[in-house]
C-alpha atoms as a printed R data frame, in Angstrom:
    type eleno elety resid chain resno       x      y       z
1   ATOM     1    CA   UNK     A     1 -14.376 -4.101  -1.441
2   ATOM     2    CA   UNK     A     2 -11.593 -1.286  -1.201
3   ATOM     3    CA   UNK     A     3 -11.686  1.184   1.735
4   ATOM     4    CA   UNK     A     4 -11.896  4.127  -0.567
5   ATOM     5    CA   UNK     A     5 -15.287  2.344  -1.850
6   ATOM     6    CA   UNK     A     6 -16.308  1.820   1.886
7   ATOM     7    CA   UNK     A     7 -15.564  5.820   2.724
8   ATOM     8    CA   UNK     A     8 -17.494  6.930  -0.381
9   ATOM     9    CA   UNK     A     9 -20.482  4.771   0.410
10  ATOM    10    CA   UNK     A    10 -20.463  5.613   4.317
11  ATOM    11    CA   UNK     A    11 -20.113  9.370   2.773
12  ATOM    12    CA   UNK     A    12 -22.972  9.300   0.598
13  ATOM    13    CA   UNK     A    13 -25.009  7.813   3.429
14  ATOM    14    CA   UNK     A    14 -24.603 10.714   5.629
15  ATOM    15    CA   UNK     A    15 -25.306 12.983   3.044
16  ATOM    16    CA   UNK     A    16 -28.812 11.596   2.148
17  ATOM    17    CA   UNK     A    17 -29.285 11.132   6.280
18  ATOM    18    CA   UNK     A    18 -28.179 15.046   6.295
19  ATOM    19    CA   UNK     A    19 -30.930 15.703   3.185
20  ATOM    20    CA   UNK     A    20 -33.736 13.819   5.182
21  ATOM    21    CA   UNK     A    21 -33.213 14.955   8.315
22  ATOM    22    CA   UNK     A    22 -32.535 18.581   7.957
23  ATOM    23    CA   UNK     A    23 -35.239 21.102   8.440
24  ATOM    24    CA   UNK     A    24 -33.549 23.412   5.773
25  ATOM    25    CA   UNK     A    25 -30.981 23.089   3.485
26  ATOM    26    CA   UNK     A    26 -29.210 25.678   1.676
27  ATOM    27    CA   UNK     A    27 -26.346 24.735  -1.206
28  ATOM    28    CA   UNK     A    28 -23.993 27.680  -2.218
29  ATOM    29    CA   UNK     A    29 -21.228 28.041  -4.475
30  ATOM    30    CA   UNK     A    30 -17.899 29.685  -2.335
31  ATOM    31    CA   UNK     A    31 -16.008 30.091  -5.240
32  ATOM    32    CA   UNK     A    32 -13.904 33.717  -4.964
33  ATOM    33    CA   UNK     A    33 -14.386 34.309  -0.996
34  ATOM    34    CA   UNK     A    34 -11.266 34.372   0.834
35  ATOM    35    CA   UNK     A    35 -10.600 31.534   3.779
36  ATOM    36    CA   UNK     A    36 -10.531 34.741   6.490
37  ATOM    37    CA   UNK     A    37 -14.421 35.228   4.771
38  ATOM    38    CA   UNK     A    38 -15.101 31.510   4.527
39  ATOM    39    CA   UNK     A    39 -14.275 30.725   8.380
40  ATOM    40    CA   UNK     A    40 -15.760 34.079   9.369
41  ATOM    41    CA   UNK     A    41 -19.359 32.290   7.325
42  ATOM    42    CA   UNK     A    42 -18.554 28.743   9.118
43  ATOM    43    CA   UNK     A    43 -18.472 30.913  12.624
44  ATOM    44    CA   UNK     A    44 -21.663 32.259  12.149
45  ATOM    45    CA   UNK     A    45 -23.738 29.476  10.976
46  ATOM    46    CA   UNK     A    46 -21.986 27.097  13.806
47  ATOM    47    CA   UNK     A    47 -23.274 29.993  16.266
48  ATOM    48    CA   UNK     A    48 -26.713 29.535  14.722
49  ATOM    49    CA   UNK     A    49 -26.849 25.653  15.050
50  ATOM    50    CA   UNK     A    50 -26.273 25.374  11.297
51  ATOM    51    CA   UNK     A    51 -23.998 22.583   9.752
52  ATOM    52    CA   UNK     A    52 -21.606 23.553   7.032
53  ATOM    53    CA   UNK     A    53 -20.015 20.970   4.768
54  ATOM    54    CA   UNK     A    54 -18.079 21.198   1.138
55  ATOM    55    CA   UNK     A    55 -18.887 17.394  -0.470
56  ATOM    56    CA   UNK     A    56 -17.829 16.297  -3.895
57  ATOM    57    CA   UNK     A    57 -20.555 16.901  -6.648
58  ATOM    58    CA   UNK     A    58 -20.792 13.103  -7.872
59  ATOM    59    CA   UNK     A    59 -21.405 11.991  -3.710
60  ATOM    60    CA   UNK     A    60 -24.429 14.728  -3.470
61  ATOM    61    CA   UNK     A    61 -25.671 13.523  -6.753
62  ATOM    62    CA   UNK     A    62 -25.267  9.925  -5.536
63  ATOM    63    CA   UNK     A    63 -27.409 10.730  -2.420
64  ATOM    64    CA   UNK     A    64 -29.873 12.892  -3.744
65  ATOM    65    CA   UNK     A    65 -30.718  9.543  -5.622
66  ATOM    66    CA   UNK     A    66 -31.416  7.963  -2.663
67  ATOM    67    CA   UNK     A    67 -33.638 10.653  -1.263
68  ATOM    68    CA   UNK     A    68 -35.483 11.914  -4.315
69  ATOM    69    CA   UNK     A    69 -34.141 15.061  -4.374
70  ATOM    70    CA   UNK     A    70 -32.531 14.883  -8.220
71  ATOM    71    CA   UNK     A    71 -34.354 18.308  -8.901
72  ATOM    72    CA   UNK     A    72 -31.066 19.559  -6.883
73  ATOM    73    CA   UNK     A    73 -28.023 18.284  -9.447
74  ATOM    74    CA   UNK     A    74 -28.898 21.003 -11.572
75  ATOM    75    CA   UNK     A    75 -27.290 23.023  -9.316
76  ATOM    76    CA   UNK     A    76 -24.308 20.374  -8.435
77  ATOM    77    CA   UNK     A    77 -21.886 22.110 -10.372
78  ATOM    78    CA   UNK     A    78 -18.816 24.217  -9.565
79  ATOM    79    CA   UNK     A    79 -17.503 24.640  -5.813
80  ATOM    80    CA   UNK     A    80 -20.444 23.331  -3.657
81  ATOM    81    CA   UNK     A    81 -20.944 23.797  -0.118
82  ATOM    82    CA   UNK     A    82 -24.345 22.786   1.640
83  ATOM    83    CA   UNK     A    83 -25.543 24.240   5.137
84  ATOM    84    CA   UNK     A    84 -28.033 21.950   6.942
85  ATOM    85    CA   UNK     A    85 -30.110 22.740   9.929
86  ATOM    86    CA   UNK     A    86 -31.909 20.449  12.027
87  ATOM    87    CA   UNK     A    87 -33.225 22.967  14.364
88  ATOM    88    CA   UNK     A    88 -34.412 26.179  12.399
89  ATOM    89    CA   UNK     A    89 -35.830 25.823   9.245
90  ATOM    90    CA   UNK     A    90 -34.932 29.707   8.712
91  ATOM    91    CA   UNK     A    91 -31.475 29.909  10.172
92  ATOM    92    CA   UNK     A    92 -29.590 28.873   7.206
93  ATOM    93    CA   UNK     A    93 -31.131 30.700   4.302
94  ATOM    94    CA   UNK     A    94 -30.647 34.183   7.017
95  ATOM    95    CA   UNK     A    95 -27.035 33.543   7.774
96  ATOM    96    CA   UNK     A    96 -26.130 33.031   4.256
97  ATOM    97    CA   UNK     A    97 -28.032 35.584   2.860
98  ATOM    98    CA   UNK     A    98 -27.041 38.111   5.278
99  ATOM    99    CA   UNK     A    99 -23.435 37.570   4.249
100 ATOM   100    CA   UNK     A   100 -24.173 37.353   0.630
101 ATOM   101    CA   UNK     A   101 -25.652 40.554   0.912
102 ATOM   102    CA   UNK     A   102 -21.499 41.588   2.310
103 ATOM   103    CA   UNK     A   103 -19.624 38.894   0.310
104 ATOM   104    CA   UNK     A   104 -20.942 39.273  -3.330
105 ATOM   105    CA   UNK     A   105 -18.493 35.972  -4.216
106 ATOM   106    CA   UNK     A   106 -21.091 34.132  -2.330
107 ATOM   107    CA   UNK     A   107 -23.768 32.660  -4.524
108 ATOM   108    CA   UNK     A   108 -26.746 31.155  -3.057
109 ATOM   109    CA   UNK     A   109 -27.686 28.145  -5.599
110 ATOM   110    CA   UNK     A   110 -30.759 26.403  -4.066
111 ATOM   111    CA   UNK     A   111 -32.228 24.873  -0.932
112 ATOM   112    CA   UNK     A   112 -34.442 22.486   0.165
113 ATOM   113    CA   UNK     A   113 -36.975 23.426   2.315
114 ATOM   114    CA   UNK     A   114 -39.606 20.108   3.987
115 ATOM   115    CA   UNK     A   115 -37.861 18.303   1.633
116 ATOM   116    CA   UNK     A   116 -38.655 20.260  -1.249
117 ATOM   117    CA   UNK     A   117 -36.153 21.627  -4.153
118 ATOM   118    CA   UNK     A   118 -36.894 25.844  -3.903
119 ATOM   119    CA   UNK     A   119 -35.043 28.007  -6.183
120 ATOM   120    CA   UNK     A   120 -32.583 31.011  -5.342
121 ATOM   121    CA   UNK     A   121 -35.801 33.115  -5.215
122 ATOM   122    CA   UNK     A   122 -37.755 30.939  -2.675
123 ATOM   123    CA   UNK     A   123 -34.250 30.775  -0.252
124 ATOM   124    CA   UNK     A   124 -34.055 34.561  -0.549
125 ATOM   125    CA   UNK     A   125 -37.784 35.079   0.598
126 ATOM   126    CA   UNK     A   126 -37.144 32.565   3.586
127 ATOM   127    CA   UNK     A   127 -34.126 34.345   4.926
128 ATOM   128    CA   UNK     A   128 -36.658 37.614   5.099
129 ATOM   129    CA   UNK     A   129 -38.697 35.647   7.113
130 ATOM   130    CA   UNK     A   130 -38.667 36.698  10.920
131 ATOM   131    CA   UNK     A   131 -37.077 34.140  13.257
132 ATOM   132    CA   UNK     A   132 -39.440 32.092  14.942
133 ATOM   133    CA   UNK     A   133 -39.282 33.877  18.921
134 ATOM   134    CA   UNK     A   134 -40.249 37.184  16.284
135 ATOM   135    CA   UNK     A   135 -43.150 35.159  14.750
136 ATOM   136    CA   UNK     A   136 -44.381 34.170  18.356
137 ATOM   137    CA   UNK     A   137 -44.233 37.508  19.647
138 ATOM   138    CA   UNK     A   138 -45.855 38.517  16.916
139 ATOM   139    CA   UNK     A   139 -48.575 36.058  17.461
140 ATOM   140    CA   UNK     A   140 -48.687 36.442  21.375
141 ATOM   141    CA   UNK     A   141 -49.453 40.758  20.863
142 ATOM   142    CA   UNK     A   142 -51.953 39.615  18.029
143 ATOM   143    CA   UNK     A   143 -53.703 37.372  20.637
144 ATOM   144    CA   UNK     A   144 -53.216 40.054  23.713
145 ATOM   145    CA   UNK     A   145 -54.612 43.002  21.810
146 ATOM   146    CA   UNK     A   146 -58.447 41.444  21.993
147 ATOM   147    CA   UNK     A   147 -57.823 41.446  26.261
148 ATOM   148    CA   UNK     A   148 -56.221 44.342  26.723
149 ATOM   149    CA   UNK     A   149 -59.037 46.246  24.387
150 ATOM   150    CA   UNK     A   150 -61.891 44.677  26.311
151 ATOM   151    CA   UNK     A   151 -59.995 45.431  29.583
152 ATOM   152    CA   UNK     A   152 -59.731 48.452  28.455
153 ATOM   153    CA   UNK     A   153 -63.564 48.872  27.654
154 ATOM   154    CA   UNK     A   154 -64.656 48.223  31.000
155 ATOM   155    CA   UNK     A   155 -62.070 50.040  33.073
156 ATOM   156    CA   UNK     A   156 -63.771 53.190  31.205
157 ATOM   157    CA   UNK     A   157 -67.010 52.177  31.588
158 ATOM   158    CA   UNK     A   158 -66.168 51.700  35.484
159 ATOM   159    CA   UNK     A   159 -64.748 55.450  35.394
160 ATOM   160    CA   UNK     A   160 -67.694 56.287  33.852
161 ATOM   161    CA   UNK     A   161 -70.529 54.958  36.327
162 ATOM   162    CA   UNK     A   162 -67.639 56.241  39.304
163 ATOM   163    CA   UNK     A   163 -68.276 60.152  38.038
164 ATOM   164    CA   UNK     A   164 -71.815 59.449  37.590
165 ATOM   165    CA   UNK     A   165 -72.065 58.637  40.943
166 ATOM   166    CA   UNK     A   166 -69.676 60.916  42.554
């Protein structure tokens, strides 16, 4: 077997390890963004733990075969860069959409989200998402509230009895 077959293979390998492993995935077209705005993009995700490739079409399609996730070529065409995150399932679909919102040449194409195909739509909605330390504060002041109202209660009931009896 040639080398070049070999590469390809390993290649497509990693990509469908990459598809299975990642928490969220997020595939964008970079066509029209300038390489200051492209490396400025790669900074950003790298800073948020966020892997950012550019594969061949025909090598995603290949391993999107081997993971069942063929409901993504539809959107294998053109330029195609794919973000993967192993960590935060959010992190992604934020950074990218945040600089879509400043780079209009970036075009968010789809994702894959617990190894589901979601549309632009569903990758848009994610990135609104809080991060996850916002969703467990969140969660911690929803849980604190019942305390510190029943603390509450009964420090003014004790303040209460004290001026009766004073």
């Amino acid at each position: 077997m040639s080398s070049v077959l070999e590469q390809k293979q390993q290649m497509v390998a990693d990509i469908a390890t990459k598809l299975r492993d990642s928490k969220a995935t997020v595939v964008v077209d970079y066509r029209g963004l300038t390489v200051a705005a492209v490396t400025e993009l790669r900074k950003q995700l790298r800073e948020a733990g966020v892997e950012y490739k550019v594969y061949k079409n025909t090598l995603v399609r290949r391993a999107t075969a081997e993971t069942e996730l063929t409901a993504l070529d539809d959107h294998l065409t053109g330029p195609t860069a794919i973000a993967f995150s192993n960590e935060d399932a959010v992190a992604p679909a934020k950074v990218i959409n945040n600089f879509a919102k400043e780079n209009e040449a970036l075009e968010i194409k789809a994702g894959v989200f617990e190894g589901k195909v979601v549309g632009v739509d569903e990758v848009k909605a994610l990135a609104e998402l809080p991060s996850r330390e916002g969703l467990l504060s969140m969660l911690l002041s929803v849980l604190q509230a019942p305390m510190r109202n029943v603390a509450l209660a009964a420090k003014a009931v004790a303040d209460q009895k004290e001026e009766q009896g004073a």
